[in-house]
C-alpha positions as CSV (number, residue, x, y, z in Angstrom):
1,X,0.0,0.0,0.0
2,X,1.2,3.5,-1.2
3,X,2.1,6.1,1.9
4,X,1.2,9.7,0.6
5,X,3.0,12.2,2.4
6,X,0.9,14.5,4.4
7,X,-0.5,17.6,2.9
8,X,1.4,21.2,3.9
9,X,0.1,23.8,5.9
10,X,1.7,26.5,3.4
11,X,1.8,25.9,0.0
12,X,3.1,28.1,-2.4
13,X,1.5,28.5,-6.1
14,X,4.3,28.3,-8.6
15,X,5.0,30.8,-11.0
16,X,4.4,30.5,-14.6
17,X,7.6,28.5,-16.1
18,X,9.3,28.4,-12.4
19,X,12.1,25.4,-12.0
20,X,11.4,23.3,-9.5
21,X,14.5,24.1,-7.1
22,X,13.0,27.6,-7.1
23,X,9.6,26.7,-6.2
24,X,10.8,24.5,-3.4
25,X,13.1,27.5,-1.9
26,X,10.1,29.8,-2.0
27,X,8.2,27.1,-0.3
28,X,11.0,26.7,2.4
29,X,10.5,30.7,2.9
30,X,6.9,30.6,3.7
31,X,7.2,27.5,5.8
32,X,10.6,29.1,7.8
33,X,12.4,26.1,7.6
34,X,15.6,24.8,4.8
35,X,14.7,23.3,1.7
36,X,15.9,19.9,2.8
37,X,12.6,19.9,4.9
38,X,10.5,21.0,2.1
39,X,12.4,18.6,0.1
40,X,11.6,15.6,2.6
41,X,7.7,16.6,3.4
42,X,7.4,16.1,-0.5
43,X,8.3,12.7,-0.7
44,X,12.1,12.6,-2.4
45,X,14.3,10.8,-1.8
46,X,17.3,12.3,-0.1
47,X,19.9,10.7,2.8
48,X,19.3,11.2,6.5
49,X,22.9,12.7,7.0
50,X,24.6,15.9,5.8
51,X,23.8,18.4,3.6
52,X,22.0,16.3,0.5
53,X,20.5,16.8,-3.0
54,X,18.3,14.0,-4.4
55,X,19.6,13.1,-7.7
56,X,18.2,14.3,-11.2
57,X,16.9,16.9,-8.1
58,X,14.9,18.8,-11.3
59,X,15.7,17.2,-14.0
60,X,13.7,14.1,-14.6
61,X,10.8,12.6,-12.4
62,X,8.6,9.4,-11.9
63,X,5.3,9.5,-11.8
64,X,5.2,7.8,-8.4
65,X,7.5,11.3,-7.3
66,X,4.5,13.6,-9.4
67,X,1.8,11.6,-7.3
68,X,3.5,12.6,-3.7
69,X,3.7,16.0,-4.3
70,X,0.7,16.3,-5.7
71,X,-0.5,14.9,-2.5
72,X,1.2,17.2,-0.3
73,X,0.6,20.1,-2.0
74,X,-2.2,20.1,-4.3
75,X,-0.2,20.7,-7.5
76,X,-0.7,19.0,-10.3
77,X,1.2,16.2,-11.9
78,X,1.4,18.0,-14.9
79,X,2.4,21.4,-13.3
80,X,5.4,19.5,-12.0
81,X,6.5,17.4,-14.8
82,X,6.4,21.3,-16.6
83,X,8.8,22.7,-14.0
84,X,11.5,19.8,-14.6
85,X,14.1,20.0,-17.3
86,X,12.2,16.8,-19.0
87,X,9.7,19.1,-20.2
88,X,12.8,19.8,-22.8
89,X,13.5,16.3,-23.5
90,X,13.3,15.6,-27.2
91,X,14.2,19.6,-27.9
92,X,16.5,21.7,-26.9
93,X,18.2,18.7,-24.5
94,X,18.5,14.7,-25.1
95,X,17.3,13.8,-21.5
96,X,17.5,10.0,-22.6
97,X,19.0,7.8,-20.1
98,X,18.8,9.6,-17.1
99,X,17.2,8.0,-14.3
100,X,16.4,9.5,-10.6
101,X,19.1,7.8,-8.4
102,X,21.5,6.6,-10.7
103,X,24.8,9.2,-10.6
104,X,26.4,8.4,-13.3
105,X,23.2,8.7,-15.7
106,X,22.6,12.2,-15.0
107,X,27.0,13.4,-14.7
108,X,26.8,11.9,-18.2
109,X,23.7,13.7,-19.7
110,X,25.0,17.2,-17.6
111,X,28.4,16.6,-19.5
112,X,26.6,16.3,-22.6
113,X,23.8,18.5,-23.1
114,X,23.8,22.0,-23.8
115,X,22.0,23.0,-20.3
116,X,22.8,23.8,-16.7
117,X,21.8,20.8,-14.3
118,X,22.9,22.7,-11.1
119,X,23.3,26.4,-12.0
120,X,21.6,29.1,-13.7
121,X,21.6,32.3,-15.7
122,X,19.5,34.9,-14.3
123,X,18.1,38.4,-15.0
124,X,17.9,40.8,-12.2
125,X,14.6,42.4,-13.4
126,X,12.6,39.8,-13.7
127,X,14.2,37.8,-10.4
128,X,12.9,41.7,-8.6
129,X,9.8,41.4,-10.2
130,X,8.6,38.8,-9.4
131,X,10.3,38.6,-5.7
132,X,12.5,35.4,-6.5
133,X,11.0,32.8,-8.9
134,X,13.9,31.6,-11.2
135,X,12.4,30.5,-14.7
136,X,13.1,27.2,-15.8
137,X,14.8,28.0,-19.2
138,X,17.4,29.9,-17.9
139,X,19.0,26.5,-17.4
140,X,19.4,25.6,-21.2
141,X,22.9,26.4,-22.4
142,X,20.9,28.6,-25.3
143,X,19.6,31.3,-22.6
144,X,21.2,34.2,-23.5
145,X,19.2,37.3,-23.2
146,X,15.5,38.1,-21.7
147,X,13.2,38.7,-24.2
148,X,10.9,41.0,-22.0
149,X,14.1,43.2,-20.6
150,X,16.2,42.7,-23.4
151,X,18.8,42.2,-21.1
152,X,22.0,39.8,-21.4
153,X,21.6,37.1,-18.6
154,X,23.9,37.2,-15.8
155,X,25.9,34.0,-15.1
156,X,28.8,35.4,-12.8
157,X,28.1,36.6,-9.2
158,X,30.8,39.9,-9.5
159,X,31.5,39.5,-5.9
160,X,32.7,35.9,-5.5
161,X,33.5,35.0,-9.1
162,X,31.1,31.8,-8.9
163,X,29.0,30.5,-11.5
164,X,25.3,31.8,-10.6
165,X,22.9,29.3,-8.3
166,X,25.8,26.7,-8.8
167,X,26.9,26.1,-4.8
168,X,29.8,25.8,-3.5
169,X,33.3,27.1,-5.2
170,X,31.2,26.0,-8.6
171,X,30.1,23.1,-7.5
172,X,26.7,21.3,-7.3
173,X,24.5,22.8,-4.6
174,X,23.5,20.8,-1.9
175,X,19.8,21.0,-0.4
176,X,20.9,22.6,3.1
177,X,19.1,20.9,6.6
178,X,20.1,24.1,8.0
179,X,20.3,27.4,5.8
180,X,17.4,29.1,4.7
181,X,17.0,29.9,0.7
182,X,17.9,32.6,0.0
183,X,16.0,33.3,-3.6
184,X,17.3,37.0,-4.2
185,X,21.1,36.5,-3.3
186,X,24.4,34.6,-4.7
187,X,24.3,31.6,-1.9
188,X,27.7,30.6,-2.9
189,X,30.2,29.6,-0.2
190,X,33.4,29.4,-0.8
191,X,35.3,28.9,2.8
192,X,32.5,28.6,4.7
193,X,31.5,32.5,4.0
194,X,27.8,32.5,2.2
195,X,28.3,35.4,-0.7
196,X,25.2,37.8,0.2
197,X,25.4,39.6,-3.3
198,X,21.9,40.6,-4.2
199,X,21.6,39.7,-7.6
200,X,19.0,42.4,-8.9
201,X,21.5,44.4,-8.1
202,X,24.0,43.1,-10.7
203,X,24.5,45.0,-13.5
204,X,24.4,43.8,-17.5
205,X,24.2,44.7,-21.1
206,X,21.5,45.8,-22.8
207,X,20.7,43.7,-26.0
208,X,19.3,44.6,-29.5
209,X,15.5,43.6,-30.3
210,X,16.7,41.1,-33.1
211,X,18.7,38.9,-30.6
212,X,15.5,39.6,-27.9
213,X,13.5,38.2,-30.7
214,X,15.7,35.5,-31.7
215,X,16.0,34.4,-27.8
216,X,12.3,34.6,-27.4
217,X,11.9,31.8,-31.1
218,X,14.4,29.3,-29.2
219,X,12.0,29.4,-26.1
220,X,9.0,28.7,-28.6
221,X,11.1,26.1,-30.5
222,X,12.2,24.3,-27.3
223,X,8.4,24.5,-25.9
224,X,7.3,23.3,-29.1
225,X,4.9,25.8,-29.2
226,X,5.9,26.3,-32.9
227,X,6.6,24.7,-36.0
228,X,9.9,23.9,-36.1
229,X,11.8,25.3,-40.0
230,X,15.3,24.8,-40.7
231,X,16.1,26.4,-44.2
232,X,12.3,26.2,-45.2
233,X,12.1,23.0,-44.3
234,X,9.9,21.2,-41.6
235,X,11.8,19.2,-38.9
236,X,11.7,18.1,-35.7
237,X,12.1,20.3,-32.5
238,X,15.3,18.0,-31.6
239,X,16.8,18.2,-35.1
240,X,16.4,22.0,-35.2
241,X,18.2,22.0,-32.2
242,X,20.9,20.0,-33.0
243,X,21.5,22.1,-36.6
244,X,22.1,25.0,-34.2
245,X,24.4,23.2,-32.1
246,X,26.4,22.0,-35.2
247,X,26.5,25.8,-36.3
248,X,28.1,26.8,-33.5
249,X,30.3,23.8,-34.0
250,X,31.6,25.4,-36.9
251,X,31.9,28.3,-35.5
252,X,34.2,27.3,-33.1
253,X,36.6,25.6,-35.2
254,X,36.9,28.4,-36.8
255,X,38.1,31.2,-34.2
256,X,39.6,33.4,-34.9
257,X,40.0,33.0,-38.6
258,X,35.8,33.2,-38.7
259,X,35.2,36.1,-36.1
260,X,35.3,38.9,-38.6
261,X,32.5,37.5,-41.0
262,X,30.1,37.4,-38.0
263,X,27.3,39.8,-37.4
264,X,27.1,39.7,-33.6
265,X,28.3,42.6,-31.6
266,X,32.5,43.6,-30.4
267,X,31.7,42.0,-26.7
268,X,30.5,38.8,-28.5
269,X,33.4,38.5,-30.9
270,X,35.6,38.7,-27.7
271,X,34.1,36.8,-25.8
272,X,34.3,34.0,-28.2
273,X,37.8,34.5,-29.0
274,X,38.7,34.2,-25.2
275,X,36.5,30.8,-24.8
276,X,39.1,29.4,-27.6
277,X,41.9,31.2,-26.1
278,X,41.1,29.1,-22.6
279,X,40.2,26.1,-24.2
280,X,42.9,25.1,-26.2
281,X,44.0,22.1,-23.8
282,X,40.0,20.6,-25.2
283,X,40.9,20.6,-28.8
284,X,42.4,17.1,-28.5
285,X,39.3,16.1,-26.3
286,X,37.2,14.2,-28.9
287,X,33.5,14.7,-29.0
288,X,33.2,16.1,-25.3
289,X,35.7,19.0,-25.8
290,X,35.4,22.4,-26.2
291,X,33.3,22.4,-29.9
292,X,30.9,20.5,-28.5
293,X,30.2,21.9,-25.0
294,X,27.9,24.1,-23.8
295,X,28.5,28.2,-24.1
296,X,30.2,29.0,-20.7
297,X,29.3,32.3,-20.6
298,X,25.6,34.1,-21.6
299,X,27.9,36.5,-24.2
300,X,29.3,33.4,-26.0
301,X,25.7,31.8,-25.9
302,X,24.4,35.0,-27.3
303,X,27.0,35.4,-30.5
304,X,27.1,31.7,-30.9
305,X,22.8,31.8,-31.2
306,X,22.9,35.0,-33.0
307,X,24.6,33.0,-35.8
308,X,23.1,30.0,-35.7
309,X,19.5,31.3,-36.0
310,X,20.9,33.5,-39.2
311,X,21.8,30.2,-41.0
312,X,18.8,28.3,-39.9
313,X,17.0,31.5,-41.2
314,X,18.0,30.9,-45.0
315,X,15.1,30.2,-47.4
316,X,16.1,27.6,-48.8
317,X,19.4,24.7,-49.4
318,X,20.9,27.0,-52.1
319,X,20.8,30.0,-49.5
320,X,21.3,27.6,-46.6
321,X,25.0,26.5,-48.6
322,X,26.2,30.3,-48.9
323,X,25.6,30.8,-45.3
324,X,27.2,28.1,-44.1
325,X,30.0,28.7,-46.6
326,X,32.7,31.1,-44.7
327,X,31.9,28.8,-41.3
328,X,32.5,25.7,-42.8
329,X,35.4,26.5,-44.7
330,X,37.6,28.5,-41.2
331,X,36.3,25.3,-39.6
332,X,37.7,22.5,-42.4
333,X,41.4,24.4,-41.3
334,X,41.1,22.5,-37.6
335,X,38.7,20.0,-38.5
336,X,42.3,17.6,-39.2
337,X,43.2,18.2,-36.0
338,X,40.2,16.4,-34.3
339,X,40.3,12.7,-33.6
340,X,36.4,12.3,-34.1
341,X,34.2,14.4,-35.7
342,X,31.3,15.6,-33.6
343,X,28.8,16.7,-36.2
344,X,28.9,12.8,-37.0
345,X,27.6,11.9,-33.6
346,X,24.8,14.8,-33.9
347,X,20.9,13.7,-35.4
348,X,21.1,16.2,-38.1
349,X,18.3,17.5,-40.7
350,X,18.7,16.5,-44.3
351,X,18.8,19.2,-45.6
352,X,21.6,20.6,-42.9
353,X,23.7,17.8,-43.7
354,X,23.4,17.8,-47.7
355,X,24.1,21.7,-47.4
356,X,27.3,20.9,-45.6
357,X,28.3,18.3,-48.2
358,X,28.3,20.7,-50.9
359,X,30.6,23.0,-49.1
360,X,33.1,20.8,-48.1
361,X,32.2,17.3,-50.7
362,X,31.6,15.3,-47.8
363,X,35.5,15.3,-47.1
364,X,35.5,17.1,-43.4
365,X,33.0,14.9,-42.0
366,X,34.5,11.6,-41.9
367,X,32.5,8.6,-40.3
């Protein structure tokens, strides 16, 4: 027989698109207690000792997890499926494989995708306005800018230096028995100091309304809200997705060589050509180095997805081959210097792969 957990005195509504770690913070703050508690009265399941995080904590569920909390608070199954990365699964992330539980599953998939399992970008406006609710997309290595403030997305805390919403020194947060959440602040620790930053108060870059608009499509594309083109053509949410990801690819193979033939701004062209400058050591790495991995930095995300939605923007192959021409041709000069080729290991559309094989005759992507 099934033991529900007990319904909560003081249950929070979530907000519209709110991750689930940020719903369960502002739950711990009405309730005055840590997360861990919150965390606990729901049904997960975390260890008895130390300061814990239940694995693929927001990221994937079972519907035996969807059922408890429902129970103890009223919100639906389907509200909190929608405020897990899975929600993604299939789009802008490959969630297959992960399992709640099993470690290695979900270090492999965060090593993989393009999305943060742990950590987040953030923009101060919106986290003031609405008093501390953290969207869920700002997780996806594709958040960039907000579409509403036209604001770059802060991922640095400028007083400690540590990735925002990560934990401790850049690593994984743990779900604290004995810290209250703190939604508006840095939370990082590094030597046992907790960084009190407030983050509306960090300062960013205003944005032009193209890359607003282009952030705002990759948030209906990974929803699925819309159809999904790619050079005119129709295809799936997953293969768009991965076209984009193979842009930037080529993009990367070919700094610096390719940085003056983009149209993205001086700041993005920098910041680019100081992600290659740090990540030479990965250029040996294989499929999981530095071409492959996720932007590290919103600026990078936003110059890499500025030119990524240009070339998936073309009308048709003919138009899709001339964009992808100066890319693919700075990248072929590195692409001898990798011992696999990642686009080959990337579920690519047709007509994404036949524009490539015209540029380069099928001789830079070896299988």
């Amino acid at each position: 027989m099934t033991v529900w957990p007990r319904r909560l005195a003081l249950v929070v509504a979530p907000a519209s698109g709110e991750s689930f770690a940020s719903w369960v913070d502002r739950m711990a703050l009405r309730n005055g207690c840590p997360a861990w508690t919150i965390v606990e009265a729901l049904g997960l399941d975390v260890r008895a000792s130390g300061d814990v995080r239940s694995l693929a904590y927001g990221i994937v569920t079972t519907p035996e997890t969807r059922r408890a909390i429902e129970a103890a608070t009223g919100v639906s199954s389907e509200v909190v499926r929608g405020m897990h990365l899975e929600v993604f699964d299939g789009s802008a992330v490959d969630l297959t494989g992960v399992r709640v539980g099993e470690k290695d599953s979900v270090r492999l998939a965060e090593g993989r995708e393009w999305v943060q399992f742990f950590g987040s970008r953030a923009c101060p406006k919106c986290l003031a306005a609405s008093g501390g609710a953290w969207p869920l997309w700002w997780k996806l290595g594709w958040a960039a800018v907000c579409p509403e403030h036209r604001m770059l997305l802060v991922d640095l805390c400028p007083r400690c230096r540590v990735s925002v919403r990560r934990g401790p020194a850049g690593q994984p947060g743990r779900l604290s028995r004995s810290r209250m959440p703190a939604p508006l602040r840095c939370g990082a620790i590094l030597s046992g100091t907790v960084c009190d930053q407030p983050i509306p108060q960090i300062s960013t870059s205003v944005v032009n309304r193209k890359l607003a608009d282009q952030q705002q499509l990759v948030l209906e594309m990974a929803m699925r809200r819309q159809p999904a083109l790619f050079a005119g053509q129709v295809v799936s949410a997953g293969q768009w997705f991965a076209a984009l990801k193979a842009t930037a690819m080529l993009v990367r193979l070919g700094v610096p060589e390719v940085l003056p033939l983009l149209d993205v701004t001086a700041d993005g062209r920098g910041a680019l050509a100081a992600e290659a400058a740090a990540g030479q050591r990965w250029n040996r790495a294989g499929p999981a180095g530095r071409f492959g991995m996720a932007p590290r930095t919103a600026l990078v995300a936003a110059g890499l997805l500025a030119v990524a939605l240009e070339v998936a923007a073309a009308e048709g192959e003919s138009e899709l081959v001339a964009r992808l021409m100066p890319l693919a041709v700075a990248a072929q000069m590195r692409w001898k210097e990798r011992r696999r080729d990642s686009l080959t290991l990337v579920a690519l559309p047709s007509v994404f792969t036949a524009a490539l094989d015209a540029v380069l005759g099928g001789q830079a992507r070896r299988q």
